[in-house]
C-alpha positions in Angstrom: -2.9 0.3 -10.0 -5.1 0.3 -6.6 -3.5 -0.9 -3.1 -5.5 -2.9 -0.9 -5.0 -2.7 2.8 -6.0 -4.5 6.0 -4.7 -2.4 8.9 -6.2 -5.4 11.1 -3.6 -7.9 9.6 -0.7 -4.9 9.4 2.0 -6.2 12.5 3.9 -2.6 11.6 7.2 -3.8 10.2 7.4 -0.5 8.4 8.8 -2.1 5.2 6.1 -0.5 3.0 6.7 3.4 4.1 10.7 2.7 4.0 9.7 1.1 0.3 7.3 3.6 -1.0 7.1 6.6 1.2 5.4 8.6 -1.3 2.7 5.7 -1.0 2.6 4.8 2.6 3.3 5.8 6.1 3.0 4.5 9.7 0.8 5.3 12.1 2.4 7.4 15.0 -0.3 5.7 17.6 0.0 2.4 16.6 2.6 2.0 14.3 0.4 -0.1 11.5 0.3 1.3 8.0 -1.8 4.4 6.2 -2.3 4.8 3.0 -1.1 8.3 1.1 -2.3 7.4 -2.0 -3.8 4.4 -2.5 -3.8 4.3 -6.9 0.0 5.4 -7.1 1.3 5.8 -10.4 4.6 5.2 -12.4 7.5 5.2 -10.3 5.0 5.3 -7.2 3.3 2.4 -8.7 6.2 0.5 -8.9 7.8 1.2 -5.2 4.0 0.3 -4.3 3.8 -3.3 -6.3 7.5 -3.9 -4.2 6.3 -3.0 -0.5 3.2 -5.4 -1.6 5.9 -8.2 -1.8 8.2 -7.5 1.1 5.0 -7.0 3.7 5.8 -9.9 6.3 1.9 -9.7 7.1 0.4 -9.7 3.6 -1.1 -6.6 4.8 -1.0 -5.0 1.7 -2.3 -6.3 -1.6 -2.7 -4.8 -5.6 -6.5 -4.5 -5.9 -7.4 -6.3 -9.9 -8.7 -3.5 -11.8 -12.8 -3.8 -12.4 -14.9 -1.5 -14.6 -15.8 0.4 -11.5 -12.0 1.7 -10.4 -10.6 1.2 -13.5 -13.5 4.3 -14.6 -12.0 6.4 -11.4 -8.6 6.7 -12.7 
């Protein structure tokens, strides 16, 4: 899987790092989300696909796999 982000929608509600922590993190600045690794997988996939539900801001999204980033991992 891939994880989308767009910091500019992001209102930091921090439910993704307390979700997947091994997946994402806040900003200390600014508080808005950063990606650790953006195509988790297994159990990191699966925390990652649940932040991706519970973001208030729809922040976060599962990028479809293409031929392009499905060759990359």
């Amino acid at each position: 899987m891939r994880i989308g982000v767009d910091r500019s929608r992001c209102i930091g509600a921090g439910m993704c790092a307390l979700t997947a922590p091994e997946v994402f993190d806040q900003d200390t600045g600014d508080g808005r989300v950063l990606t650790l690794d953006a195509a988790p997988e297994g159990a990191a996939a699966e925390a990652a696909r649940r932040a991706v539900g519970l973001c208030p801001s729809g922040a976060l999204s599962e990028v479809p796999p293409t031929r392009e980033n499905r060759d990359r991992t």
